[in-house]
C-alpha positions as CSV (number, residue, x, y, z in Angstrom):
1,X,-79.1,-25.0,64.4
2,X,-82.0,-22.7,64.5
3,X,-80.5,-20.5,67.5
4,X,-76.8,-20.3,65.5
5,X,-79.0,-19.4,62.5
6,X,-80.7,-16.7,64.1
7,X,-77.4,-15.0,65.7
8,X,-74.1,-16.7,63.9
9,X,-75.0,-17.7,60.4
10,X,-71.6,-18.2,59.0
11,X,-72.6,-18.1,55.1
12,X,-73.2,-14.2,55.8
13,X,-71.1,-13.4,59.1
14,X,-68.4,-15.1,59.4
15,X,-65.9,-13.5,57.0
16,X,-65.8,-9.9,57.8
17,X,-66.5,-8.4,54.0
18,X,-65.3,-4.9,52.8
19,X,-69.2,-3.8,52.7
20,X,-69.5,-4.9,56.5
21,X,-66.0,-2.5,57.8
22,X,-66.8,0.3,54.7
23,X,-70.1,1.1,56.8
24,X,-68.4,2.3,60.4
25,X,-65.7,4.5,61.3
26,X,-63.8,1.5,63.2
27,X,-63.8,-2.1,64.3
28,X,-63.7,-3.1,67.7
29,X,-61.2,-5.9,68.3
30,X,-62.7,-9.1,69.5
31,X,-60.7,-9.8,72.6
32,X,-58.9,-6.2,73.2
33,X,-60.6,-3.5,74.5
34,X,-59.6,-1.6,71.1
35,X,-60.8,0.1,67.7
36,X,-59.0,-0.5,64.7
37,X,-59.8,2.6,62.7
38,X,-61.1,1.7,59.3
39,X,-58.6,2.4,55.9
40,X,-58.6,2.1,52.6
41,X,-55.4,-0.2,52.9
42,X,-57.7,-2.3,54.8
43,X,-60.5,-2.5,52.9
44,X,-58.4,-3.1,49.9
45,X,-57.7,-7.2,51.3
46,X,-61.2,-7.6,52.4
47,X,-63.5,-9.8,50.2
48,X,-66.6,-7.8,48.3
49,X,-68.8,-10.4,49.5
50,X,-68.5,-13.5,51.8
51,X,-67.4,-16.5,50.2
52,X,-69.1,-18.6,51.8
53,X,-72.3,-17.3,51.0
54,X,-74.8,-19.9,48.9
55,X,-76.1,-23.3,49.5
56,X,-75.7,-25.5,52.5
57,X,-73.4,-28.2,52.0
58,X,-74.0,-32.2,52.0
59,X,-71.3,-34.2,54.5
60,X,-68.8,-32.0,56.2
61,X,-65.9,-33.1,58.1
62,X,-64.4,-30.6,61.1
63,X,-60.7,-32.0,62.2
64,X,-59.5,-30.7,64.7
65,X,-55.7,-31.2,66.5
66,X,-56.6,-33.4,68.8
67,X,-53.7,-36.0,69.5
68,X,-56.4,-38.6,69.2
69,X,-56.3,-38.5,65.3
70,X,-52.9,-39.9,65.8
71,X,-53.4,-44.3,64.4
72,X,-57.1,-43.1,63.6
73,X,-57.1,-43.7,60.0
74,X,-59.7,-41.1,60.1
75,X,-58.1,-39.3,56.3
76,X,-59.9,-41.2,54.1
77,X,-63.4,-40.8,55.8
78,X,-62.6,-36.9,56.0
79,X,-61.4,-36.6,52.3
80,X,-64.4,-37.9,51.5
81,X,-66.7,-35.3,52.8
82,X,-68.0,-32.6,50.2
83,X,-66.7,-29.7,52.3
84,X,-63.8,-29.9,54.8
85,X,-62.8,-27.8,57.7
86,X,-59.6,-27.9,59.4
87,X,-58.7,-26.1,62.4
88,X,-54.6,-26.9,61.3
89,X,-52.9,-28.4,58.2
90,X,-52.3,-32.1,57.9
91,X,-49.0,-32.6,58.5
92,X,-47.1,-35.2,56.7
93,X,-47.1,-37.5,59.8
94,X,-50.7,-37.0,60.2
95,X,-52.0,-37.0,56.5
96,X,-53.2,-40.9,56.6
97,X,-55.0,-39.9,60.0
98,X,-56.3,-36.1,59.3
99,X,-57.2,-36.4,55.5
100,X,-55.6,-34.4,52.9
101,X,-57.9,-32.9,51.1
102,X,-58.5,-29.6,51.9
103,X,-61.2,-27.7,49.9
104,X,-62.3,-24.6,52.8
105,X,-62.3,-23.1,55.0
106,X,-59.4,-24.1,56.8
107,X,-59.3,-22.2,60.3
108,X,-55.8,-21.4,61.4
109,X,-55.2,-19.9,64.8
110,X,-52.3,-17.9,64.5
111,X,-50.2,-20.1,62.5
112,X,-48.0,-16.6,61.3
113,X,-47.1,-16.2,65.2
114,X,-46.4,-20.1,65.9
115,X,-44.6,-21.5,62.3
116,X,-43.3,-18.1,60.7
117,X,-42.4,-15.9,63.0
118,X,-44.9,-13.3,62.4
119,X,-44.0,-13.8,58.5
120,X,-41.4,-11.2,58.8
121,X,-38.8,-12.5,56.7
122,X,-38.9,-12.8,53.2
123,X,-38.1,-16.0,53.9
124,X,-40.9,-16.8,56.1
125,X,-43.2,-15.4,53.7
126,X,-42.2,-17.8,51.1
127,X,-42.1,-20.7,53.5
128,X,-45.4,-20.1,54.9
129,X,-46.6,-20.1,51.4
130,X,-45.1,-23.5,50.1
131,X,-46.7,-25.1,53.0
132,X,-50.6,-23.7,52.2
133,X,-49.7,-24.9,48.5
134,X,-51.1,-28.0,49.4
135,X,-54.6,-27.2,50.1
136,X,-56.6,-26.5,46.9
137,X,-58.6,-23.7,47.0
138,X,-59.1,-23.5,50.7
139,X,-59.6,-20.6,52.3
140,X,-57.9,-19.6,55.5
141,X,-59.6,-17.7,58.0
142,X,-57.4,-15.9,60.2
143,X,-58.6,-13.8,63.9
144,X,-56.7,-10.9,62.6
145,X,-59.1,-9.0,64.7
146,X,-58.7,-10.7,67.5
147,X,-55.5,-9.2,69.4
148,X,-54.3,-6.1,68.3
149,X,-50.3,-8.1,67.7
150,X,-52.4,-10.2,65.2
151,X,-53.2,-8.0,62.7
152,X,-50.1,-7.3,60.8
153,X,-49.0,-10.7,60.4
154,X,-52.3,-11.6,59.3
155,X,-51.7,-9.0,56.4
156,X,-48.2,-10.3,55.5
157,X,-50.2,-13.3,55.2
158,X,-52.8,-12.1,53.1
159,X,-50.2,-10.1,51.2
160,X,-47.7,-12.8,50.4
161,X,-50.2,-15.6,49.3
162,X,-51.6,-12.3,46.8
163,X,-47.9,-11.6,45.5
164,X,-47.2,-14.9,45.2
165,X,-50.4,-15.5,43.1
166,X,-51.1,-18.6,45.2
167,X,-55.1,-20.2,44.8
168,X,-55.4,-19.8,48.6
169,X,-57.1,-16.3,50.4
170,X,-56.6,-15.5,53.8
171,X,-59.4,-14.2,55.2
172,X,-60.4,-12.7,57.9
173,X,-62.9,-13.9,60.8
174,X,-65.9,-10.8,61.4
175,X,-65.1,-9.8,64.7
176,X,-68.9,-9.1,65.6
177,X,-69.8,-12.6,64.8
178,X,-67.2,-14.5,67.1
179,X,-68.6,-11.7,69.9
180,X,-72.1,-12.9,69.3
181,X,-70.9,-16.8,69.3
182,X,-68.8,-16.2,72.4
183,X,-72.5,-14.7,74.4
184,X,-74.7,-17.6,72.5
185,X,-72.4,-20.2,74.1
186,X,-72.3,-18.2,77.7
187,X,-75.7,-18.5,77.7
188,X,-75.1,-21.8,77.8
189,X,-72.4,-22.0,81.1
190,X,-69.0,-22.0,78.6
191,X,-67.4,-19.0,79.5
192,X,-63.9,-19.4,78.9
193,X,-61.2,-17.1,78.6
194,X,-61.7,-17.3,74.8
195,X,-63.7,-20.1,72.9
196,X,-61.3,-22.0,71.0
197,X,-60.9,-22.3,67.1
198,X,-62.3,-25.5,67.2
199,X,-65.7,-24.8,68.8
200,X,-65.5,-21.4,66.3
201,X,-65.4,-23.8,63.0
202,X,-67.7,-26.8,64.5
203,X,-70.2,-23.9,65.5
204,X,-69.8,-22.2,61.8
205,X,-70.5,-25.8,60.3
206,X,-74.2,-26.2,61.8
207,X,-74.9,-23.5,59.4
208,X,-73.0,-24.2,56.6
209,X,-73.4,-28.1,56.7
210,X,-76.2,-30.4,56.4
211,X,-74.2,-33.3,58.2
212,X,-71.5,-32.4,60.8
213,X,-69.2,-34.9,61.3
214,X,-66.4,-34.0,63.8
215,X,-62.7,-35.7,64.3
216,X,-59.6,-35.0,66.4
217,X,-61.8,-33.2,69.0
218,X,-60.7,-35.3,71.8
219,X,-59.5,-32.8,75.4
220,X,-58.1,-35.7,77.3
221,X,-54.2,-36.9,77.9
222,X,-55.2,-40.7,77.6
223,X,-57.6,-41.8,74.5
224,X,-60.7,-43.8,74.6
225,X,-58.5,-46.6,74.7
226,X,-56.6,-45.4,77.3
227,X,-53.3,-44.9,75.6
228,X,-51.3,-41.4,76.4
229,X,-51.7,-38.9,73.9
230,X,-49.7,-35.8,72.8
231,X,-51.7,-32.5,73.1
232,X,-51.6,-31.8,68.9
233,X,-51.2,-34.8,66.7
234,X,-48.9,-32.5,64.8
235,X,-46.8,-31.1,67.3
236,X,-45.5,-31.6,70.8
237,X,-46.5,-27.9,72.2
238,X,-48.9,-28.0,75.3
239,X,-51.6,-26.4,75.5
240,X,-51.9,-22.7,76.7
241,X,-52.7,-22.5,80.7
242,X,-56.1,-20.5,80.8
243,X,-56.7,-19.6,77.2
244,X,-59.3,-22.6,76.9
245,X,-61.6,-24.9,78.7
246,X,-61.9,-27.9,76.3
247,X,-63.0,-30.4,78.7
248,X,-66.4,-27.9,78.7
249,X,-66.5,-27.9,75.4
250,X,-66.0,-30.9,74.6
251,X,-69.1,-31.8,76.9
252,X,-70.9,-29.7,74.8
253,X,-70.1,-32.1,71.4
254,X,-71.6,-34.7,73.0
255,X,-74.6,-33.1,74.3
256,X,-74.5,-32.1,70.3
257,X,-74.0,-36.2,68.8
258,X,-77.0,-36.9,71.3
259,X,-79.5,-34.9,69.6
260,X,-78.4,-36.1,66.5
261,X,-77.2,-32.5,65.6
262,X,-73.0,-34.0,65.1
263,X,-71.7,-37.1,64.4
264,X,-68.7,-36.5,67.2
265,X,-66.0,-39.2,65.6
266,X,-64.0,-40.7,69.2
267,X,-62.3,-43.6,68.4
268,X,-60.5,-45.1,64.9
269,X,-62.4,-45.2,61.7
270,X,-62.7,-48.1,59.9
């Protein structure tokens, strides 16, 4: 906690802020070697200040997509954490298993490329928002920095939950700060191609969250019980050859729930 404190604190980095791009002439993507030059149409979508800036929270829950949350019964145990953090929306065949509530933030990967298409259509727009409707006030932190393909349907994003007056922000993740996790965590032997959203949120939550308790972080094809699993407990999609090494990482949770630091959640909840 002390080392993510000192380089990653999420309550001040992780939400890239209109003070933090107003001060340079450009951002550097995350994972592209290129510079998005700053404008006033960007800084117009960018929060003042971080909003996630303040106290620590009590008992958090991280869910991740793990096909493992599948018969886990895990939703009431996560709805009642003060502060959850979900790295994809409950589905409905997945609400009794990954919880409902969904205060923030809620970290989507590039739900705009997957589900809508790039939220091109009007009709995209509008179905993308119905289905965030759901989640309170969450907040959802896009990598609209990340690639440069990302960035404009992270806007239509932003833009469409705005028109729609919708209690939900998109916002987006600070590009410097996933830089400075991704060289924290090689210093520790995970060097993947890109760390994935779930290590992202579960390393955020050590400095946002007095308890960490993790679900649906599971990287195998067979449970602890040994019964197959699907990938995504909401979906069918494999994963992505390369983009990932989450049997490394997941190493890394439990080095975590030995020192106390996580409580990593493997097997049903009762």
């Amino acid at each position: 906690r002390a080392m993510l404190r000192s380089c990653c604190d999420a309550r001040t980095g992780l939400v890239l802020t209109r003070g933090d791009a107003a001060e340079r002439p450009g951002l550097a993507f995350e994972a592209a070697t290129k510079t998005l030059h700053v404008t006033p149409q960007l800084l117009s979508v960018l929060p003042e200040s971080s909003p996630l800036a303040g106290e620590l929270h009590g008992r958090c829950a991280v869910v991740g997509n793990s096909g493992a949350l599948l018969g886990s019964r895990c939703g009431r145990s996560i709805d009642n954490a003060d502060f959850v953090i979900s790295v994809q929306p409950p589905s409905g065949v997945g609400k009794l298993h990954a919880g409902r509530r969904q205060p923030q933030p809620h970290g989507d990967a590039q739900p705009q490329h997957h589900q809508y298409g790039g939220l091109h259509s009007s009709e995209s727009r509008s179905r993308f928002v119905s289905d965030v409707t759901d989640y309170g006030d969450a907040l959802l932190l896009v990598p609209a920095l990340a690639y440069v393909h990302n960035l404009l349907p992270a806007l239509r994003a932003h833009r469409a939950l705005e028109a729609a007056g919708a209690r939900q922000k998109a916002v987006f993740f600070h590009p410097d700060y996933l830089r400075r996790l991704a060289r924290l965590w090689a210093a520790r032997g995970l060097r993947p191609q890109r760390l994935s959203t779930g290590l992202m949120l579960a390393s955020a939550s050590l400095t946002l969250c007095r308890q960490v308790h993790l679900y649906g972080f599971w990287p195998l094809e067979r449970g602890p019980d040994g019964a197959s699993l699907p990938h995504h407990y909401f979906d069918d999609r494999p994963p992505r050859p390369g983009a990932h090494d989450m049997p490394q990482e997941f190493s890394h949770y439990l080095l975590l729930h030995s020192q106390g630091a996580i409580r990593l959640h493997m097997g049903a909840c009762t």
